[in-house]
C-alpha positions in Angstrom: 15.5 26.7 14.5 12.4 24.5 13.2 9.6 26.9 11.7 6.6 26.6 12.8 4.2 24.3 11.0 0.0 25.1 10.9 -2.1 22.3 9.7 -2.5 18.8 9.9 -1.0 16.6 7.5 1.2 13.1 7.3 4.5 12.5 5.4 4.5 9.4 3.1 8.5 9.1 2.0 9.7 7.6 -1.1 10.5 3.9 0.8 6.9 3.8 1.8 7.1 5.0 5.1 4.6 7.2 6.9 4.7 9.1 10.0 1.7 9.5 12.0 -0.4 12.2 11.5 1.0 15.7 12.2 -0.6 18.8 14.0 1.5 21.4 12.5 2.7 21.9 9.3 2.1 24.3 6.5 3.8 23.7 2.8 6.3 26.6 2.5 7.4 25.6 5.9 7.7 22.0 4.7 9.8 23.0 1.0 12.3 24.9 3.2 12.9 22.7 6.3 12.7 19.0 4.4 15.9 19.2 1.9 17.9 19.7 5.4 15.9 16.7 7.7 14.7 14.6 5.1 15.9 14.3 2.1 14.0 11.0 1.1 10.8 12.8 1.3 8.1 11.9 -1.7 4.9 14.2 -1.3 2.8 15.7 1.1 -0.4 14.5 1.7 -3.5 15.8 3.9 -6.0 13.7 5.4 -8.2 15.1 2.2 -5.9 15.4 -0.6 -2.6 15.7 -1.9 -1.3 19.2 -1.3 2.5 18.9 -2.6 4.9 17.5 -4.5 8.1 17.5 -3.8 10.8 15.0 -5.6 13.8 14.1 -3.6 16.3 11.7 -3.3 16.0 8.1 -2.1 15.7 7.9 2.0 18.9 7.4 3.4 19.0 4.2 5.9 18.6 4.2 9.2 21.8 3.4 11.1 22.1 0.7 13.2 23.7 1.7 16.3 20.9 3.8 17.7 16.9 3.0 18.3 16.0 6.2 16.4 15.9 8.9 19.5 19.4 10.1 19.4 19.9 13.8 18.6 23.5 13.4 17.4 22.8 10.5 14.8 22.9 12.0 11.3 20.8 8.9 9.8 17.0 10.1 8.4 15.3 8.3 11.2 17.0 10.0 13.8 16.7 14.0 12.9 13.3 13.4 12.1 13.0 12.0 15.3 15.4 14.3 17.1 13.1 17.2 15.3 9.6 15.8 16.3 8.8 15.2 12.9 7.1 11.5 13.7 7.2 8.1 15.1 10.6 6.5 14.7 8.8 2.9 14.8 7.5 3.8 11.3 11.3 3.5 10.3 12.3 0.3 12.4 9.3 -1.6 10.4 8.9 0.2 7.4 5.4 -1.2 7.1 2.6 0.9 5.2 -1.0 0.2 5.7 -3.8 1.5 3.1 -7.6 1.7 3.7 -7.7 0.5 7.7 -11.3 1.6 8.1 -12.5 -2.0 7.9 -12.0 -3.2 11.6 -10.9 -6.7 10.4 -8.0 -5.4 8.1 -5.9 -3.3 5.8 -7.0 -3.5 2.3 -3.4 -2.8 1.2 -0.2 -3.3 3.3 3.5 -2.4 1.7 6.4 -4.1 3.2 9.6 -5.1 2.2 9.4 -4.2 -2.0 5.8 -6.3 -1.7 2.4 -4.7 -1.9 -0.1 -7.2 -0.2 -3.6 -7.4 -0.7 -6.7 -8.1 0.9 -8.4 -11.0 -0.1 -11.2 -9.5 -3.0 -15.2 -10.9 -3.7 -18.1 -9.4 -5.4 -21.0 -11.0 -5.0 -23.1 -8.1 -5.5 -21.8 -8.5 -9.2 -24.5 -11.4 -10.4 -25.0 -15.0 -10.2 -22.4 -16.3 -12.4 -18.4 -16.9 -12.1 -17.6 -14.8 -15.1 -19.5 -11.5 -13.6 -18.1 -12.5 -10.5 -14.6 -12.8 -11.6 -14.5 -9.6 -13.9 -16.0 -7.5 -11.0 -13.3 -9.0 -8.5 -10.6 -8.1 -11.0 -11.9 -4.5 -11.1 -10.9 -4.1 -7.8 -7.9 -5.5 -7.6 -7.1 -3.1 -10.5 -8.4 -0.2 -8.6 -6.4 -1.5 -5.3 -3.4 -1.6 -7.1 -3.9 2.1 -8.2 -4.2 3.2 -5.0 -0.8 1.2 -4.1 1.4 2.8 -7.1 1.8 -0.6 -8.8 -0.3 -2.5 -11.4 -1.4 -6.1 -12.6 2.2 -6.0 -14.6 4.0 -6.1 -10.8 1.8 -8.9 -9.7 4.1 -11.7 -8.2 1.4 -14.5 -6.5 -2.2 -14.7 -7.0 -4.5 -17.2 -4.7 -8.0 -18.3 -6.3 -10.5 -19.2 -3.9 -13.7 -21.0 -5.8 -16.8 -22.3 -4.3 -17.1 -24.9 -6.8 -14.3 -25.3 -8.8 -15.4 -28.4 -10.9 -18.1 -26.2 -12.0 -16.7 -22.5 -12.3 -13.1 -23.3 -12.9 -13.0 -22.7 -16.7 -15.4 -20.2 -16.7 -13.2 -18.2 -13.7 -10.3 -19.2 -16.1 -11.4 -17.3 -19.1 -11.9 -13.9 -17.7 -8.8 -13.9 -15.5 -6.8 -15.0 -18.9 -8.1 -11.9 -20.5 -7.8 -9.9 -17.6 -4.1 -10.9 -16.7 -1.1 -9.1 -18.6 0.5 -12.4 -20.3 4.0 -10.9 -20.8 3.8 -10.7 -16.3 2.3 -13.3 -15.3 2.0 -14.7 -11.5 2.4 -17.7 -9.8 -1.0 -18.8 -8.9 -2.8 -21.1 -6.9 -6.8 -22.1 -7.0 -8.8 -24.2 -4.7 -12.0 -25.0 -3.8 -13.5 -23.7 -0.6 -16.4 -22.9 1.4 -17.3 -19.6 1.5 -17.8 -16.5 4.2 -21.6 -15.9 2.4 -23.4 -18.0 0.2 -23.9 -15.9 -2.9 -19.8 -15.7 -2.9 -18.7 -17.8 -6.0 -14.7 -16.8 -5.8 -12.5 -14.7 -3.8 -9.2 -13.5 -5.3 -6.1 -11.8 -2.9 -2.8 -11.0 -5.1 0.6 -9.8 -4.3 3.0 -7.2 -6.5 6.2 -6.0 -6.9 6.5 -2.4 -5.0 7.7 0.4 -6.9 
């Protein structure tokens, strides 16, 4: 029988899937149940803080006979499913969204190996393209943190500047410092208009999931 699980929590597994939140769950019922439903499990994590670790084996695949609702399948997505345990849609897209409390967006999505990122400014930083740029890069360091991965993994950059005959070297020199030059991107930079006028560049990235 399933045990009974006491407080709320979400599952992020080690493909970067996430169910939606759950009522019940308590750890010890969690280290005892998961090894027979999910064996791809990661870590436990509470709407506050992690409160687990447990290290498991990759996720087993989803089989592709059945939508994810059948109690006789043996695949992951289905006996988590069968037992309650989430949202089978989380499996069938395997997309992971970070930060969501900005209306407009996610800051971070995960999909398909890639972490995407929101496009990043900082024009609370100063008046000048090199502040500008070295704040910007901060958080697209701190971004990547939160996503497991790091400027090493990055795979595309896109350079917005609001006047790139002006700022384009000076944009160039801190982001040539700041990038690691054994892993470099392919990049793009343009000119364009920006959203407010004190914005000088606006920087989004994409990495290499772990």
């Amino acid at each position: 029988p399933l045990p009974q699980f006491r407080s709320a929590s979400r599952i992020v597994f080690s493909a970067g899937l996430t169910t939606s939140a759950l009522p019940h769950i308590s750890i010890m019922s969690l280290a005892n149940f998961l090894p027979r439903c999910a064996p791809g499990l990661a870590r436990v994590v509470s709407s506050r803080t992690t409160i687990a670790a447990i290290s498991a084996l990759p996720l087993s695949r989803p089989c592709c006979r059945c939508p994810g609702s059948c109690s006789q399948c043996t695949c992951s997505r289905c006996r988590i499913a069968a037992a309650g345990l989430g949202n089978s849609r989380f499996f069938s897209s395997g997309i992971q969204r970070l930060m969501t409390e900005d209306p407009r967006m996610s800051k971070i999505v995960i999909h398909g190996g890639v972490v995407y990122l929101s496009g990043q400014t900082a024009g609370d930083a100063g008046d000048t393209i090199e502040a500008q740029t070295k704040a910007t890069l901060a958080k697209i360091d701190d971004l990547l943190k939160a996503a497991g991965v790091s400027k090493s993994e990055l795979l595309t950059a896109n350079i917005w500047l609001k006047d790139i005959d002006r700022d384009f070297k000076g944009m160039n020199a801190v982001w040539n410092a700041w990038l690691d030059p054994q892993n470099k991107p392919v990049r793009a930079t343009v000119q364009s208009p920006m959203a407010v006028p004190s914005l000088l560049v606006e920087v989004q990235v994409t990495a290499a999931a772990k």
